[in-house]
PAKE-965025 format. One record per residue (C-alpha): residue number from 1; residue in three letters; x, y, z. Coordinates in steps of 0.02 Angstrom, whole numbers, plus 50000, padded with zeros to 5 digits. Each point is the difference from the previous one (the first is absolute). Layout:
! residues N
  seq  type      u      v      w
  NUM   ala      X      Y      Z
...
END
This chain:
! residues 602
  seq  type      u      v      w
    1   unk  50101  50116  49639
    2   unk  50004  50093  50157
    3   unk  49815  50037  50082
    4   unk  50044  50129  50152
    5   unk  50119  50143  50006
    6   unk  50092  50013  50152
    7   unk  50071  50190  50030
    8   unk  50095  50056  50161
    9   unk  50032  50172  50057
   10   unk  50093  50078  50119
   11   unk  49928  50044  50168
   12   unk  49934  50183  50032
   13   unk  49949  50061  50171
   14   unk  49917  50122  50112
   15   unk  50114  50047  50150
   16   unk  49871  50068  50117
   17   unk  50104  49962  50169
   18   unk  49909  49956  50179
   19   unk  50077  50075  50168
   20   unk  50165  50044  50059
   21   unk  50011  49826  50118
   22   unk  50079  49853  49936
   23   unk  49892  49878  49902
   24   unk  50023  49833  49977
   25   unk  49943  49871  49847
   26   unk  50000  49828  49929
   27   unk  50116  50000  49846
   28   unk  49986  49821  49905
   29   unk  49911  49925  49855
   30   unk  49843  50047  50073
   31   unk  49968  50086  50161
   32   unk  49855  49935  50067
   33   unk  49941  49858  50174
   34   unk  49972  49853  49863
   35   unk  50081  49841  50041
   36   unk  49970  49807  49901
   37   unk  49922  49867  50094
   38   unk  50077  49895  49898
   39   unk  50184  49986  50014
   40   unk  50138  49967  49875
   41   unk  50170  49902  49993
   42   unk  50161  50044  49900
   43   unk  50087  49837  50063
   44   unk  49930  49845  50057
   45   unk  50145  49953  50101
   46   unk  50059  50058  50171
   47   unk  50100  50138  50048
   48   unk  50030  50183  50023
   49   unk  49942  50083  49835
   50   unk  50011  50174  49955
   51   unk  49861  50084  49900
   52   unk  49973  50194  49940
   53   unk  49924  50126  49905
   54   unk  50069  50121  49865
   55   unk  49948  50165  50002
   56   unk  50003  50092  49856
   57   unk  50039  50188  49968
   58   unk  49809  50049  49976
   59   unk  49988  49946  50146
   60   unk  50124  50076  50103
   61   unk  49988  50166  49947
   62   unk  49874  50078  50109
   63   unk  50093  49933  50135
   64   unk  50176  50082  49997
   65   unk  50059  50090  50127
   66   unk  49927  49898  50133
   67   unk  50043  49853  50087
   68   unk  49949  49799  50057
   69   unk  49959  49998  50147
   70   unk  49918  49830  50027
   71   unk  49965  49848  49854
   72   unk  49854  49886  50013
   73   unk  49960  49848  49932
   74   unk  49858  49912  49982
   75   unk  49978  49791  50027
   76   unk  49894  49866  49943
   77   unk  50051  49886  50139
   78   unk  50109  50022  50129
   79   unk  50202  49989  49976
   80   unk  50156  50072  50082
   81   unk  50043  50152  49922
   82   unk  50189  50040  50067
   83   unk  50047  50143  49895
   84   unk  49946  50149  49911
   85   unk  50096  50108  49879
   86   unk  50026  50124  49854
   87   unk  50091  49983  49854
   88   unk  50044  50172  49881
   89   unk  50015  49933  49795
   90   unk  50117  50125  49930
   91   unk  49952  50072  49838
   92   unk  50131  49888  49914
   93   unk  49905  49835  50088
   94   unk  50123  49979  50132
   95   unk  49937  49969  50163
   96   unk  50064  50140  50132
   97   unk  50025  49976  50184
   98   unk  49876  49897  50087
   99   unk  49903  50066  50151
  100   unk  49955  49841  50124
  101   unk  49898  50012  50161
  102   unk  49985  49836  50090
  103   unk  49807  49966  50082
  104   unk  49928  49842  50061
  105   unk  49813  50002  49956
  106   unk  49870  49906  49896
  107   unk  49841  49988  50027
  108   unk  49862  50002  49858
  109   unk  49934  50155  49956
  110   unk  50105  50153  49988
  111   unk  50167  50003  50106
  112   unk  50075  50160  50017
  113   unk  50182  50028  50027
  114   unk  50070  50172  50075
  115   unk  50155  50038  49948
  116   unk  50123  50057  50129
  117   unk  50101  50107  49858
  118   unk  49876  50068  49875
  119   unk  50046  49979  49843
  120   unk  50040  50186  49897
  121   unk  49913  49984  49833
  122   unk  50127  50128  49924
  123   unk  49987  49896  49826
  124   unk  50101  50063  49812
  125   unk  49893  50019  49843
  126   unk  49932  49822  49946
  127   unk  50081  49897  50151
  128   unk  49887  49853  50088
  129   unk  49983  49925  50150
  130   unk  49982  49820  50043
  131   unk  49898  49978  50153
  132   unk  49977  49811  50091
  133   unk  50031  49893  50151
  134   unk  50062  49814  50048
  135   unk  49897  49868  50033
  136   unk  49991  49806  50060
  137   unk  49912  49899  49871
  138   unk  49936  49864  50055
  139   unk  49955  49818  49902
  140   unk  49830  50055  49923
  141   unk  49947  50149  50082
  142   unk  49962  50139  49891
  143   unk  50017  50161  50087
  144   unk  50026  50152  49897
  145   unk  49864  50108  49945
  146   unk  49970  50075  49843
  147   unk  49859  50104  49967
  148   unk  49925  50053  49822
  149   unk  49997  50184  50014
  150   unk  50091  50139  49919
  151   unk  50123  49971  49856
  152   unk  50061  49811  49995
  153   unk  50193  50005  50029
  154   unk  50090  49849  49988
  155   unk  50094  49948  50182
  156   unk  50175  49948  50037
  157   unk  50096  49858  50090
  158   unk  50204  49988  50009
  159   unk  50033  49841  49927
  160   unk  50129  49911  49925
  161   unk  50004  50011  49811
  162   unk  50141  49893  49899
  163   unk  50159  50048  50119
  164   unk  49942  50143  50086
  165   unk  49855  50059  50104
  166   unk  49920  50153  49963
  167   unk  49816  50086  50028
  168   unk  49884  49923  49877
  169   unk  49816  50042  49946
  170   unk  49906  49835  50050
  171   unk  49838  50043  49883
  172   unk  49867  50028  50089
  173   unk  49918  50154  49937
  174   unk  49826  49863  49967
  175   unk  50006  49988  50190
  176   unk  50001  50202  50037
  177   unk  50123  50094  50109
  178   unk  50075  49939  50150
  179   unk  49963  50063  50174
  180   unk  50152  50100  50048
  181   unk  49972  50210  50023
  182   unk  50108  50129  50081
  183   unk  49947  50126  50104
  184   unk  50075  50165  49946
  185   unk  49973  50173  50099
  186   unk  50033  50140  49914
  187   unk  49972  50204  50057
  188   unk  49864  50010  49876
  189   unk  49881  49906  49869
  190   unk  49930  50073  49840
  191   unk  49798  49970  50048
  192   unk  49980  49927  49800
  193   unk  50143  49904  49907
  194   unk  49900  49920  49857
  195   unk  50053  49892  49857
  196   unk  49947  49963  49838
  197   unk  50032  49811  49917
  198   unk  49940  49863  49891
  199   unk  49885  50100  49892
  200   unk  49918  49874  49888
  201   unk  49852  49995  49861
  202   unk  49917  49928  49848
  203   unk  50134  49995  49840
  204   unk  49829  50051  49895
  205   unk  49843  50081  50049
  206   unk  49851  50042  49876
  207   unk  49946  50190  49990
  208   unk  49881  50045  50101
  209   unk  50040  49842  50135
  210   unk  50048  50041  50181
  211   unk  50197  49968  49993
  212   unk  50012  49906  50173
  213   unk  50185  49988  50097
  214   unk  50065  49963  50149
  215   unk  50158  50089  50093
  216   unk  50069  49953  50174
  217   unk  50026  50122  50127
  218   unk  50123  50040  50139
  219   unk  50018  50128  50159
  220   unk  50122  50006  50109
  221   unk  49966  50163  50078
  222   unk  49941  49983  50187
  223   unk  49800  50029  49957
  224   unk  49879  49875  49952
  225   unk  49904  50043  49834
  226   unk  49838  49965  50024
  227   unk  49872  49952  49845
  228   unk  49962  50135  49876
  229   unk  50132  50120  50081
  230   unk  50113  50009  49844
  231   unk  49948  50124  49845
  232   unk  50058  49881  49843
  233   unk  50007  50063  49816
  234   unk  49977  49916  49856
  235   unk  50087  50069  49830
  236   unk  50023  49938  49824
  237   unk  50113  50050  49913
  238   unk  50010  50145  50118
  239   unk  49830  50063  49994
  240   unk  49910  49944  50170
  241   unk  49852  49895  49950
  242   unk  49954  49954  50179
  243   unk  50018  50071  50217
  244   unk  49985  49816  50113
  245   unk  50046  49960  50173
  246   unk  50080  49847  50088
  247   unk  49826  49905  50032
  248   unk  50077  49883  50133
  249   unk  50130  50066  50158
  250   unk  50184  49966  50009
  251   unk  50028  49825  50069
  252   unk  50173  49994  50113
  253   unk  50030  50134  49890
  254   unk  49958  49939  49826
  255   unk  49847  50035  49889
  256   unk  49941  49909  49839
  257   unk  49919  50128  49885
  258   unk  49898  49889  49875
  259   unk  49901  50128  49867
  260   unk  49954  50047  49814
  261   unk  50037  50149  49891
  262   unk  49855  50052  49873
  263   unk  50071  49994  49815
  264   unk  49868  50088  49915
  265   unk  50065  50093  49841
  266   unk  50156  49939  49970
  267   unk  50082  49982  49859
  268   unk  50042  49827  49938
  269   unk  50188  49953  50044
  270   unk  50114  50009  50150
  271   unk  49975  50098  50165
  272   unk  50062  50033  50137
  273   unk  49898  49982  50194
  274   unk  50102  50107  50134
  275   unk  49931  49970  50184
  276   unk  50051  50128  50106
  277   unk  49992  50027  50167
  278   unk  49971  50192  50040
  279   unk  49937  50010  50180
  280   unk  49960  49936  50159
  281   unk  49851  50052  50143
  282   unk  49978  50171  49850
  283   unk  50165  50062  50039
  284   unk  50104  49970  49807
  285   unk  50166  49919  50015
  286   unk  50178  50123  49960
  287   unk  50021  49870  49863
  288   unk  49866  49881  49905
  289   unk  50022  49818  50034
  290   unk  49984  49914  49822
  291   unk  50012  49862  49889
  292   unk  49978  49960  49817
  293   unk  49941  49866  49899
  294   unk  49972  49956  49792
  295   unk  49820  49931  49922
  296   unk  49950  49996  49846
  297   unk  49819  50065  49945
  298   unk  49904  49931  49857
  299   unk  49831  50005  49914
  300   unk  49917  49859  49966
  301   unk  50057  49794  50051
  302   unk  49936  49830  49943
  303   unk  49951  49860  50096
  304   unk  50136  49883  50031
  305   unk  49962  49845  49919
  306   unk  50134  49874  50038
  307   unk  50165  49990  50058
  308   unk  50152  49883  49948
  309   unk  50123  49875  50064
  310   unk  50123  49949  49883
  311   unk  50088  49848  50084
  312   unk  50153  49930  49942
  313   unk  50018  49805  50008
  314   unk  50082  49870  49924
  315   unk  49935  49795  49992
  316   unk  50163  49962  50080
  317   unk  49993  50120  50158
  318   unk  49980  49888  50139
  319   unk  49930  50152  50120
  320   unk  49865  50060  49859
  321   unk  49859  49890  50020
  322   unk  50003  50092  50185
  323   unk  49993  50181  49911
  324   unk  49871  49914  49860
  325   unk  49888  49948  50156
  326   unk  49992  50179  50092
  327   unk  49931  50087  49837
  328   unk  49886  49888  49966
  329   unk  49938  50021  50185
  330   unk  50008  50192  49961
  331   unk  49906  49986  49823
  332   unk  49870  49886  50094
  333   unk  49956  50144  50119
  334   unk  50004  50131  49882
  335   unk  49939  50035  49846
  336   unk  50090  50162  49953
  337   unk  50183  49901  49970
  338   unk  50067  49934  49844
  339   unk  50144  49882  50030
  340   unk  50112  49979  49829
  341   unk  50132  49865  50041
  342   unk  50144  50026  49892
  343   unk  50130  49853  49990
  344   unk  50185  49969  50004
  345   unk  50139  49882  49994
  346   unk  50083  49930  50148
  347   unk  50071  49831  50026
  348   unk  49934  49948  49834
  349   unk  49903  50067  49837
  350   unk  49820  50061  50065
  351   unk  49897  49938  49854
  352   unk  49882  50196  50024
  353   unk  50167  50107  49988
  354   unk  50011  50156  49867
  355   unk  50122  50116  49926
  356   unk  49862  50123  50072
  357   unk  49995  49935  50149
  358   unk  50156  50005  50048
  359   unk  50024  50180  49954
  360   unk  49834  50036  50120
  361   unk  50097  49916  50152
  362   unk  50171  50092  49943
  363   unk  49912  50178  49990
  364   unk  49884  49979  50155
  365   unk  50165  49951  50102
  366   unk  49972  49806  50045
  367   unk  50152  49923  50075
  368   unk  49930  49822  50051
  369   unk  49833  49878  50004
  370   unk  49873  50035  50063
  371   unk  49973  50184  50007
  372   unk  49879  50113  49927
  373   unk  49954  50161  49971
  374   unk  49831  50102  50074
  375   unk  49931  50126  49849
  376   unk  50185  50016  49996
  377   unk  50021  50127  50174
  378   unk  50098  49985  50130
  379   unk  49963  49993  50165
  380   unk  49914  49827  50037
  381   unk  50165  49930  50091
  382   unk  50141  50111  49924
  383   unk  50028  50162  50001
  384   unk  50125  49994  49827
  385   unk  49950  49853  49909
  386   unk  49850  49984  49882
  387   unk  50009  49795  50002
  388   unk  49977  49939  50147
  389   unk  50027  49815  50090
  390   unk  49825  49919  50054
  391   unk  50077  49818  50033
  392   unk  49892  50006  50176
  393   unk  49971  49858  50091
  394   unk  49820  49930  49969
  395   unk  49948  50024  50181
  396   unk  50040  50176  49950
  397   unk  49903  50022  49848
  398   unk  49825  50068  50077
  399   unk  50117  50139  50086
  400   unk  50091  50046  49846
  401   unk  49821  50001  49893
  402   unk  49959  50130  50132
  403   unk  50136  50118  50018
  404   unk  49993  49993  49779
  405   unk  49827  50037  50007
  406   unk  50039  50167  50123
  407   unk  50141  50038  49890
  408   unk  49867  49997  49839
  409   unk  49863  50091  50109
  410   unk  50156  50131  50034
  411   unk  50030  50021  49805
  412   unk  49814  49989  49972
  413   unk  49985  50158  50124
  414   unk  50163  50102  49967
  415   unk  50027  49970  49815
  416   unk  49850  50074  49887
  417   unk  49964  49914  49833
  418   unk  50010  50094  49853
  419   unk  49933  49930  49841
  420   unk  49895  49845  49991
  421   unk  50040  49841  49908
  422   unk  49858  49900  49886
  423   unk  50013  49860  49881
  424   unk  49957  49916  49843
  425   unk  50087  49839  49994
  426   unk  49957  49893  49833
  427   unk  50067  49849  49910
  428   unk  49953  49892  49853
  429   unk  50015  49820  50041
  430   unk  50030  49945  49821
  431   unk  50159  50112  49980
  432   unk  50062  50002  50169
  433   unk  49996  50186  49975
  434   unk  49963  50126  50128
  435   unk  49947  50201  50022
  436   unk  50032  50089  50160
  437   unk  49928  50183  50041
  438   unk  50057  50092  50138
  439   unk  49886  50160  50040
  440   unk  49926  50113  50124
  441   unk  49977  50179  50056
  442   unk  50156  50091  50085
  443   unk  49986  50148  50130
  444   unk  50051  50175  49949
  445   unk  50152  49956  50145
  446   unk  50055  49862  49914
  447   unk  50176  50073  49928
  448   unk  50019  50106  50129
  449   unk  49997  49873  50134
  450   unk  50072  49860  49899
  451   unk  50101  50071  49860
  452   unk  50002  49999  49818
  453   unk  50095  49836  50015
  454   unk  49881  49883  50081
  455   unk  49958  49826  49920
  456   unk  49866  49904  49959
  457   unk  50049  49828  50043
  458   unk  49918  49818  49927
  459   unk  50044  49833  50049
  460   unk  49936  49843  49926
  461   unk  49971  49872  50131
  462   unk  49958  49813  50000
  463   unk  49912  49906  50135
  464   unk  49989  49809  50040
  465   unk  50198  49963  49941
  466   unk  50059  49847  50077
  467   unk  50180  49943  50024
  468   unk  50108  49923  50142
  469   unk  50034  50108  50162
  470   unk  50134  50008  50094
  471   unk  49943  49991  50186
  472   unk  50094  50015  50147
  473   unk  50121  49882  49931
  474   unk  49879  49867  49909
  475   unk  49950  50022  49824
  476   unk  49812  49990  50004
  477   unk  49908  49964  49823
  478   unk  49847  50054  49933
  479   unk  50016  50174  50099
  480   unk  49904  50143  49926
  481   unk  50055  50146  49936
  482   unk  49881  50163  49976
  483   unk  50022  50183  49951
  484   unk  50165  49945  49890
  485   unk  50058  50150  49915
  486   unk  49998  49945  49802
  487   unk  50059  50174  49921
  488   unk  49972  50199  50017
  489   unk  49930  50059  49850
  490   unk  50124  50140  49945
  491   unk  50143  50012  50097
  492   unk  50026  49967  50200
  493   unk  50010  50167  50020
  494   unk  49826  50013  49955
  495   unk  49948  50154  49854
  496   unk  49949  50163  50010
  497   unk  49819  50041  50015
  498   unk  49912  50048  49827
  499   unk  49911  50154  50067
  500   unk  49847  50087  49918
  501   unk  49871  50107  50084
  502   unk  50016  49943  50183
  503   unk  50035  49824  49938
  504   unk  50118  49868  49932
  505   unk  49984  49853  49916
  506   unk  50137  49878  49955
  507   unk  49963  49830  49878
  508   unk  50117  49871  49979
  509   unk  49995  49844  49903
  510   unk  50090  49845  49998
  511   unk  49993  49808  49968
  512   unk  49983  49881  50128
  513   unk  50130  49870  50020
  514   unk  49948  49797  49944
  515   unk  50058  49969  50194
  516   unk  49884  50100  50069
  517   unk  49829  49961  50075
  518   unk  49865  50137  49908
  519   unk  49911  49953  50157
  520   unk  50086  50052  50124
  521   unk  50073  50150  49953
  522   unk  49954  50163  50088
  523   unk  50097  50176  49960
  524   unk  50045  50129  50139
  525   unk  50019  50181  49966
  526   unk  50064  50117  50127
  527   unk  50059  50178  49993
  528   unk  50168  50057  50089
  529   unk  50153  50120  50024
  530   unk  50136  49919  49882
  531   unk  50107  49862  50047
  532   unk  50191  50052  50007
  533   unk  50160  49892  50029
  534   unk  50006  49913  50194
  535   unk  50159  50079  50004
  536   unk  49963  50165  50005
  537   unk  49888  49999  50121
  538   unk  49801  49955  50044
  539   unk  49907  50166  50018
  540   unk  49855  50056  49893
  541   unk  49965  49838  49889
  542   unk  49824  49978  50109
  543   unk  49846  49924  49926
  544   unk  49846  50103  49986
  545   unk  49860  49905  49948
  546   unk  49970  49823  49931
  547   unk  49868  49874  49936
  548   unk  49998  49842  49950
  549   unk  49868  49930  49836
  550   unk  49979  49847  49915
  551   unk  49981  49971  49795
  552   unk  49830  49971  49929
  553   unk  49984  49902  49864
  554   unk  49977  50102  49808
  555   unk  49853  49889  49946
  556   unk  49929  50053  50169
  557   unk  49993  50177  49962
  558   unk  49837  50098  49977
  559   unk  49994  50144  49906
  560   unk  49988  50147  50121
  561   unk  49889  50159  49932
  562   unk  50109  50155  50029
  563   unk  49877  50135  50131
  564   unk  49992  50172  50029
  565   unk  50089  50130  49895
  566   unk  50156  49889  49945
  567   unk  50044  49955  49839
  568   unk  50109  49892  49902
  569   unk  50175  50071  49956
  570   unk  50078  49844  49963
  571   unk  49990  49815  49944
  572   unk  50146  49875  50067
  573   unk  49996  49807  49986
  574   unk  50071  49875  50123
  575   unk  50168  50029  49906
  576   unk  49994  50170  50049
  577   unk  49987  50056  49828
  578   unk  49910  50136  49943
  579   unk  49858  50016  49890
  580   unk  49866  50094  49932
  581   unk  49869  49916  50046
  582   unk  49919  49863  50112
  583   unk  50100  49817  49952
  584   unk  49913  49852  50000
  585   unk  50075  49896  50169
  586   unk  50019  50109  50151
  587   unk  50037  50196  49992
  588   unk  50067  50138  50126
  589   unk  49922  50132  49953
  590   unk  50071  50177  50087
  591   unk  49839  50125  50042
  592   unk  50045  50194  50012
  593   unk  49994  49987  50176
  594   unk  50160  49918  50002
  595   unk  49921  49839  50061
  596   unk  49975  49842  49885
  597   unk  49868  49863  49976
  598   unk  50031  49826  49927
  599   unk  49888  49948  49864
  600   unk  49993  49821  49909
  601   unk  49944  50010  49826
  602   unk  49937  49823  49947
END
């Protein structure tokens, strides 16, 4: 389940051109004085290194036709930097013929090297440019600079790689952009040469809500934009809704705009949020700068009232009892998780493993203990895989607990909740048999944000199970098991919702096993997209909504005196059979509201 939408475009501009005299400009990942404090090492060892920068297309562009006529780089601390150079990437990804200037400076802070031949930026369609220098590393000094602005682009070392040495990116796009610009003069400058990226916003947003998003902001034009200089519409679905501005300035030539889009009257379903860029300083752009981005509106949402972890374990998983320790950190800390622990075999029989259990694991795409899966999403620490490893070390638990608990807050925020899930949960103690109803109200959204096909879900669970543990290698005895999944009532898939009126309501009945502790036994319902095969794929199979109830006892009941307009339509007994009237023992009687009262006859 993806939450943001990221949408590129390409770049628009307004050529307004300055004088007739030659200009000159910094042409890198970002353009401005910046420099880190802290410094940086590729290689811990000694020697000359060499170290560069890979500038895109995008970024090239408004510089053709000019030429280098000096490279700077900034340092951390100071280290001999002997050489300078230039590098053309063909469009094929063969390097071209390298430009070197020897130098012999620095110093920290910015070190500028003029360039006896100026380099002629007379560049094909697509080609790049590798820009860099040589440097002595020295045993633990850490001298490059990279600074956090602009577009992260990963930087480049030659290094050896099997049998040959090539340029390779060293990963360090965390880190920022490394110090290392070119000064490029050029006959003329557009004044304005904005772009447009990284639009991003809510996946839902409730009629009527401010639709907030945020969309990065480039200029490489040779004027500063100042705050509130730029004349920003907003349209959905292409009708404007909304006129902003940039409310902060351009920043070494980059701008954040962070903002909301009213919503009110829309129709329920998906939309589309254009920002668009139309002017700067009053004067409109030849060409609108834009982007676009899908939401979906809706109606009306529910509460969220819980949300699952279905863990996948086995009693002879030596790692497990690590993964079993984590949840019950996170449960401990929050009381909006369930945590189902479904069981498996592994070295040896696991005395809690199902038919149905197995199929779970197979259809949510678990390849090994212990994993689990988060109201069945990706996200938490893959970007592919709904079951995920949580085998973290115990000093690592607290961390984990809180990076989960964002990742629930996230789903909590992004994800909107669309029918709500109440319980009757009732068993007779002298037959061992048990009646579970499933109910609640659904939003008018509910199909058209979740489909036809969603399922109601219900897990029996048992607590306080105890059986041997396998532990880091020891078998440890008398180690408790809780949140065992006993059975889904109906099939793992889970059932489609009985709908009537804005509601549903689902019974099922069953007998408890002899093995079984009445006791202990709690039933979770939750409401989802269906499960498919691992195989094909883990998209769309999220979990919506969930709750968790325990059984009350039948001889326990009270009879409960129907209120308000609603009257009896029909009679069922624990068996889920119907009947005409009120039976003595407990009833389930169905109102013409579509909701449902228990009554004990005795």
């Amino acid at each position: 389940m993806k939450k943001l939408l990221l949408l590129f475009t390409a770049v628009l501009a307004l050529s307004l051109t300055t004088g007739a005299q030659p200009v000159q400009k910094i042409m890198g990942h970002y353009d401005g004085d910046s420099i880190s404090s802290e410094g940086f090492a590729v290689s811990t060892t000694t020697g000359v290194r060499t170290i560069a920068i890979m500038l895109e297309p995008e970024e090239l562009d408004i510089f053709q036709g000019g030429k280098i006529v000096a490279i700077r780089v900034g340092l951390a601390q100071p280290t001999a930097i002997s050489k300078v150079f230039v590098i053309p990437v063909l469009t094929n990804g063969k390097y071209g013929q390298s430009a070197m200037w020897e130098c012999n400076v620095g110093e920290v802070g910015w070190n500028t090297v003029q360039l006896e031949t100026p380099y002629d930026l007379n560049l094909e369609e697509g080609q790049k440019l590798l820009v860099g220098f040589y440097y002595q590393q020295e045993l633990e000094a850490k001298p490059l600079s990279f600074v956090k602005l602009g577009l992260p682009y990963d930087t480049y070392t030659y290094t050896r790689v099997g049998s040959v040495s090539k340029w390779k990116e060293i990963g360090s796009t965390a880190n920022g952009n490394l110090s290392v610009q070119c000064i490029v003069e050029r006959d003329s400058y557009p004044d304005y040469r904005i772009k447009a990226y990284d639009l991003r916003t809510n996946s839902f947003v409730q009629v009527g809500d401010m639709l907030p998003f945020i969309m990065n902001l480039n200029n490489r034009g040779i004027k500063n934009i100042g705050a509130n200089e730029l004349g920003i519409n907003l349209l959905i679905d292409g009708k404007q809704v909304a006129t902003i501005s940039n409310e902060e300035p351009f920043v070494d030539g980059y701008c954040t705009l962070n903002a909301a889009a009213p919503t009110d009257g829309l129709e329920t379903g998906k939309h589309k949020l254009t920002v668009e860029v139309a002017s700067v300083n009053g004067e409109p752009l030849e060409a609108a700068i834009s982007q676009d981005v899908e939401f979906t509106a809706y109606q009306q949402a529910f509460p969220r009232q819980k949300h699952l972890v279905e863990q996948f374990t086995s009693t002879s998983c030596t790692w497990c009892p690590w993964g079993t320790s984590m949840l019950s950190l996170l449960t401990s800390q929050r009381d909006d998780v369930i945590w189902v622990g479904i069981h498996g075999n592994l070295i040896e029989v696991d005395p809690f493993r199902s038919n149905q259990g197995d199929s779970i694991m197979a259809y949510l795409g678990c390849d090994g203990y212990p994993e689990a899966a988060f109201d069945r999403s990706t996200g938490w620490s893959s970007d592919v895989s709904i079951a995920n490893v949580i085998s973290y070390d115990p000093a690592d638990h607290q961390l984990a607990v809180y990076y989960l608990g964002n990742f629930f807050d996230y789903i909590t925020e992004s994800m909107p909740t669309f029918a709500e899930i109440k319980g009757d949960c009732l068993l007779d103690t002298e037959t061992r048999r048990a009646s579970v109803t499933i109910q609640g109200k659904m939003s008018p959204d509910f199909e058209l944000i979740l489909g036809e096909d969603a399922r109601l879900n219900v897990y029996v669970v048992e607590d306080s199970l105890v059986a041997r543990q396998l532990n880091q290698g020891n078998w440890v005895y008398g180690y408790m098991h809780n949140g065992v999944f006993r059975n889904a009532l109906g099939s793992v898939k889970g059932e489609t919702l009985n709908r009537i009126n804005g509601r549903y309501r689902n019974t099922y009945t069953f007998s408890i096993p002899s093995t079984w502790n009445m006791d202990h036994l709690r039933v979770v319902a939750f409401i989802s997209r269906p499960i498919t095969n691992g195989l094909t794929g883990y998209t769309d199979m999220f979990v919506n909504n969930a709750e968790v109830f325990s059984f009350q006892e039948a001889n326990a009941v009270e009879e409960i005196v129907p209120d308000g307009d609603a009257v009896p339509v029909a009679y069922y007994d624990i068996m889920g059979r119907q009947h005409n009237s009120l039976q003595q023992g407990i009833n389930i009687v169905k109102m013409s509201d579509g909701s449902s009262r228990k009554v004990l006859v005795k």
